[in-house]
N, C-alpha and C positions, 0 to 999 in steps of 0.2 A: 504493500500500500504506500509505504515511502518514498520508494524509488518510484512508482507511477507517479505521485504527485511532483515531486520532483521533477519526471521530466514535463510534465504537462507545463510546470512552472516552467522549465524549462523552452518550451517552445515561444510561450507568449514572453518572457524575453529576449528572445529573439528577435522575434517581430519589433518590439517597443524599441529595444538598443540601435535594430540597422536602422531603424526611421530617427532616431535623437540622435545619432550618431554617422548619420549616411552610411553604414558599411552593408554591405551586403548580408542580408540575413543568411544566407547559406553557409558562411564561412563562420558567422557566432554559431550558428547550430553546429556545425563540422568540430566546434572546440566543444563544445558541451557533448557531442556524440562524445568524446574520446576522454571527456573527464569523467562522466555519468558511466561512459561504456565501461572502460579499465580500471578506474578506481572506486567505482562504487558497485558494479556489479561483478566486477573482476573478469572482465573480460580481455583476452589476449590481443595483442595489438594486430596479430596475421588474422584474427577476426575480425576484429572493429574495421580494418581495413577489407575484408571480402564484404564487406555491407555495400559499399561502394557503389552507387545505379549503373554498373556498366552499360547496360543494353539501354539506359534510358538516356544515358551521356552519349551514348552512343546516335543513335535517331535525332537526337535534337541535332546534335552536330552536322551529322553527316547529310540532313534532311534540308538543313536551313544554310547547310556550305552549297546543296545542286542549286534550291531553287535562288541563292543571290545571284548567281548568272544571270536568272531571267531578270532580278531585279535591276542589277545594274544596269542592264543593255537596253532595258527599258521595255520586257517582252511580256510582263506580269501586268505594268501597268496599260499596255497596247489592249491586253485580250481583256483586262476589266473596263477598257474605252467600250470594248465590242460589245462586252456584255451587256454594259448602261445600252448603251443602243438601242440595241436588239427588247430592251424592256424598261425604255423611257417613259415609256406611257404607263409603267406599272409600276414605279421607281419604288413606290411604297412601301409594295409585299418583297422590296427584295427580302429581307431576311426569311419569307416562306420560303421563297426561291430557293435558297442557301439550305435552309431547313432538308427542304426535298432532294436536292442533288445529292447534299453531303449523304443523306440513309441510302439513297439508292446506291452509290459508290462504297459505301461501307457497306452495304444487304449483298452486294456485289461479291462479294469476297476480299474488298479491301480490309477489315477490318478498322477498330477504334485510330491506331496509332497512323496506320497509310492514309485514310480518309479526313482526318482533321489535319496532317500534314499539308494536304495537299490542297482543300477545300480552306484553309485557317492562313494560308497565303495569300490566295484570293480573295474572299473575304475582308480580309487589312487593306487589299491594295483600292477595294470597290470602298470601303468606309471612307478613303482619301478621295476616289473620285467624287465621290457621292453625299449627302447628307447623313447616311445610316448610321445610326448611335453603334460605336463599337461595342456596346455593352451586347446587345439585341443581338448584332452580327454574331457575336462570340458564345452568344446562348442556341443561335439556332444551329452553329458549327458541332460545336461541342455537343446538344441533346441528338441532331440529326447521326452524328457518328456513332453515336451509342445505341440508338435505336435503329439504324440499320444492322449494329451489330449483334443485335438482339435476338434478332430473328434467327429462328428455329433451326434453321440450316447454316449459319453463321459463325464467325468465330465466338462470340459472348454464349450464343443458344446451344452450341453442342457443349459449352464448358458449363456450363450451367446443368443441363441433363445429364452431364455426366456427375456431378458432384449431388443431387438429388438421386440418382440411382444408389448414391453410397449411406444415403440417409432410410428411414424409415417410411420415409415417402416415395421410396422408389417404382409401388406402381402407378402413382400421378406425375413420374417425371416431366413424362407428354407432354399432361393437362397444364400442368404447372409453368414449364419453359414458355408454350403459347400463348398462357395468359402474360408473362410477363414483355414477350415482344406487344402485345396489341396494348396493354396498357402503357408503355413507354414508348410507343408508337403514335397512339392519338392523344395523349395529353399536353407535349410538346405545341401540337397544330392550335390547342386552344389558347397555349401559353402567348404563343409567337402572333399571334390575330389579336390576344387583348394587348401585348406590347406594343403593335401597329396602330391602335384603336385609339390608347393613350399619347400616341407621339405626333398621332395623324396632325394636329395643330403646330406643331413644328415643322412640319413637311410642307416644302410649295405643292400647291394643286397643279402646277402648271408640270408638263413634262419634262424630262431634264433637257439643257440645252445643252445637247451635245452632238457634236457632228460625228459623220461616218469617217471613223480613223484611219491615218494612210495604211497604206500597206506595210505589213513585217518585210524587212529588210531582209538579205541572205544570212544575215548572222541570227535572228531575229526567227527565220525559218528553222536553220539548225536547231536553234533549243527548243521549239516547238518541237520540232521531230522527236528530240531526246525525252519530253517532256511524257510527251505519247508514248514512246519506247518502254518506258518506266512504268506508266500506268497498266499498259496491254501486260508486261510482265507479273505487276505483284495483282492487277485484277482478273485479268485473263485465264492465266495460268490454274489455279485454282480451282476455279469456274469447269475448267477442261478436264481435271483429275475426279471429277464426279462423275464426268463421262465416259471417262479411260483411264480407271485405276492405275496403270500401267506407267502413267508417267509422276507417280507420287515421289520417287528420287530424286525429280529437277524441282517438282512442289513443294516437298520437304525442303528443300535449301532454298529457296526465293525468302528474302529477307529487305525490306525498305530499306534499310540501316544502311547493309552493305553496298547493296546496287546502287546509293546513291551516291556512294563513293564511288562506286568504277564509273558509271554517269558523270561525276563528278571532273575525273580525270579527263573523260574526252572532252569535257567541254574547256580544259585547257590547252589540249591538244589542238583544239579545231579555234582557237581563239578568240569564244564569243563577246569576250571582253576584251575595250582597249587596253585597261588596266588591270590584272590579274590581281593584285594587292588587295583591290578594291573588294571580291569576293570574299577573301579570308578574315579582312576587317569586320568585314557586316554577321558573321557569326557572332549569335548573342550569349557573349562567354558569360554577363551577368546572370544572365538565367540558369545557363548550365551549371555555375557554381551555384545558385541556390537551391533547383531543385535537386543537388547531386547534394549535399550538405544539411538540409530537412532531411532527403530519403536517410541518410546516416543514422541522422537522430531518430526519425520515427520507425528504424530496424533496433534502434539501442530500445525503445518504446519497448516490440514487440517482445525482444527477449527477457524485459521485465515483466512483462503480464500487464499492463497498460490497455491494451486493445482487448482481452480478456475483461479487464474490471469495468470498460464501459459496456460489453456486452452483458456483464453480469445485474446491471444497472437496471434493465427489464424488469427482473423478478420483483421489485420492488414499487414498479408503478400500478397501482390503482387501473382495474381493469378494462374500463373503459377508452382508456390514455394510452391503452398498450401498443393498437399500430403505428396512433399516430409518434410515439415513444420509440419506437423502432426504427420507424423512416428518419427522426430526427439522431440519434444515435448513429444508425449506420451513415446519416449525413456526415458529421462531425468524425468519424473515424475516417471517413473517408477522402477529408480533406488533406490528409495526412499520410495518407495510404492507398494501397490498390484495390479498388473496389474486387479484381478478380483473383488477387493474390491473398487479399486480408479476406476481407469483410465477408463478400460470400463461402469461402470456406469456413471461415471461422461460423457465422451467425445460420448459414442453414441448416446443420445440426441442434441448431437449437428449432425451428420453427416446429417440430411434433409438437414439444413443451410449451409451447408458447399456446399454439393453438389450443391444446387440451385445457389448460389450465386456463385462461382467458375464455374459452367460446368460440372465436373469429376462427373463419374459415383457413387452409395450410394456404391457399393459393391468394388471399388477401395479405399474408405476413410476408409471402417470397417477393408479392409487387411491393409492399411498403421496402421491403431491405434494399431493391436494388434503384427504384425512384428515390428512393433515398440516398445511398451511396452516389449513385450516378447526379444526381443533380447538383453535387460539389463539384463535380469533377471539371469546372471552370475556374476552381481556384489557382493561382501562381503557383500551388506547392505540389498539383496534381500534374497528371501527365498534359490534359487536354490545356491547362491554364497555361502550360510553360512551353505546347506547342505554339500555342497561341501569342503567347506573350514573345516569345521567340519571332514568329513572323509578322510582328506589327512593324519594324523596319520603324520604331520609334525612338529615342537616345535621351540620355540626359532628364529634364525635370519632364517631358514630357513622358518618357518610361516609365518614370516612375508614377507618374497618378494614373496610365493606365494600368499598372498594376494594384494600386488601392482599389481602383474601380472592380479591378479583377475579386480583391479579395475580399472587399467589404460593402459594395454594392450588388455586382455578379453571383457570389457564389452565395448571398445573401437571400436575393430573389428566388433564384435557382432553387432550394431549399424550403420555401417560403410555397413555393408553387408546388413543392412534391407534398408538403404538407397539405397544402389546401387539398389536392390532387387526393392524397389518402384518405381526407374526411369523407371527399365525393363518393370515394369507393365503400367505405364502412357502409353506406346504405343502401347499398350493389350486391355487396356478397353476403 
């Protein structure tokens, strides 16, 4: 109980000192990981050290090192000219817009981490063109990613049934998994229509003025090409191995991370930029130390039993309070954590108990956990807040207030709407 409290204290120090003190939150949490880790839990330093987010230091890097090519050369903000265009008369619903492509790209087989990579670039660069509050943009990025990944055949829906097959509820794996893609599926649409509703008076009624944009250039082509290369492989591929088991060998290794390093490499070979420099600069190394520095601390969390004791927090609410006590629970953990690495392995073994002892039906407690969990998942310390905050192509005091916005209006709302979202349902199931 010490050490959780501890680190909990721990984190909101974090937070308060890099802001009093401009440092980077990631690098205070990085020193509390290793004081908390080693000397108070006695953990070994070749441990505290494999905590490290490899693979999520990895992706951000290597994801926001391809697509600066397009930035620099000016090929991200060409296709978001097109886009405005193509839906000036509809300038409004872009965020539905955004909403939809990003699920279908992610239902795709790109999964959470490819589809907000790629969809959460765009997005920044339409907010610049456009009037779209980046808050909105980055809600419908981030909820559309998750809830194409949701679905049933998907990366989140077969991990998901698989980990309900190992519980007590494994013959409503099914029922379960498809309730949770359609409830994180149509909530979002009503989320993202009352955001538009509310801002509609900030928005000109008139269309946007924007001309039809010159043509991409030959360089401008090339990473277009590349650009495509890269999608047809991690979404395609996939897609194909459902059809023809056969090629599950090249499936199994297709990784965002990595290809967008080899991607990466031709695009200096073939020299989409005047200035090569310019690409390695615009990696947003403040992010990756911070969410590489949170994840530290919040793995020193998990081996105190910290993410345990707010699980255990349940048993103790007044039974009426229970879903909505859940979805706010696994919210708050999940800020912190990997809704597919933590939260749901951890909290679905509990949902039999919860259910029996409570009333509420199994298949209202698995959509409260994961509308829950997922609806942080725009915070800066998550995956989807730091892809995002990664590709805003923003510096200095303006980074930094979209990240407040990220973590104290964003993942605030976000949270606020899963909550609402759950009471809707209490009177459903």
């Amino acid at each position: 109980m010490f050490v959780s409290l501890l680190i909990i204290l721990a984190i909101i120090l974090s937070i308060l000192l890099g802001e009093k003190f401009n440092i980077n939150t990631g690098l205070i949490a990085l020193a509390f990981a290793y004081l908390i880790g080693c000397f108070v839990l006695g953990m070994s330093v070749k441990d505290l050290l494999a905590t490290w987010p490899t693979q999520l230091f990895l992706v951000i890097f290597s994801v926001s090192l391809f697509f600066n090519f397009a930035v620099v050369n000016g090929t991200l903000n060409k296709l978001a000219d097109l886009l405005l265009y193509k839906f000036k008369r509809f300038s409004l619903f872009l965020p539905l817009i955004l909403y939809f492509i990003t699920a279908l790209v992610s239902g795709m087989g790109a999964g959470f981490f490819t589809s907000i990579a790629i969809m959460g670039s765009m997005a920044m660069v339409l907010c610049k063109s456009s009037n779209m509050n980046r808050i909105h943009a980055s809600l419908a990025v981030s909820l559309g990613a998750l809830s194409g990944a949701n679905f049933m055949y998907s990366a989140h829906g077969v991990l998901f049934h698989s980990l309900f097959l190992e519980t007590p509820l494994a013959e409503q794996a099914g029922l379960l998994t498809k309730d949770i893609f359609i409830v994180s599926f149509t909530y979002p649409i009503v989320v993202i229509l009352f955001l538009i509703f509310i801002s509609r008076k900030n928005h000109s009624k008139k269309e946007l003025n924007i001309q039809l944009p010159e043509k991409f250039n030959s360089k401008q082509k090339l990473n277009l090409v590349l650009i495509f290369l890269l999608m047809v492989l991690v979404l395609v591929i996939p897609m194909i191995e459902k059809l023809v088991p056969e090629i599950s060998y090249i499936s199994q290794r297709i990784d965002i991370s990595l290809l967008a390093i080899v991607f990466s490499i031709f695009g200096y070979f073939l020299k989409l930029v005047d200035n090569s420099d310019e690409v390695l600069k615009k990696v947003p190394w403040n992010t990756i130390w911070l969410v590489s520095g949170v994840g530290m601390l919040i793995d020193v969390a998990v081996e105190a039993g910290t993410i345990d004791l707010l699980a255990s927090l349940i048993t103790k609410i007044p039974t009426p309070l229970v879903p909505l006590a859940v979805c706010i629970i696994a919210g708050i953990m999940s800020i912190f954590s990997s809704t597919l690495g933590v939260v749901a392995p951890l909290m679905f073994p509990m949902i039999t108990g919860i259910a029996v002892a409570s009333g509420y039906s199994p298949s209202l407690i698995a959509v409260a956990i994961i509308i829950g969990a997922q609806s942080t998942a725009v915070a800066p310390f998550s995956t989807g807040g730091s892809l995002i905050l990664g590709s805003s192509g923003l510096e200095g005091k303006q980074q930094q207030k979209f990240y407040n916005d990220l973590l104290y209006k964003a993942t605030f709302l976000g949270l606020l709407f899963a909550m609402i979202a759950t009471i809707v349902l209490m009177f459903i199931y």
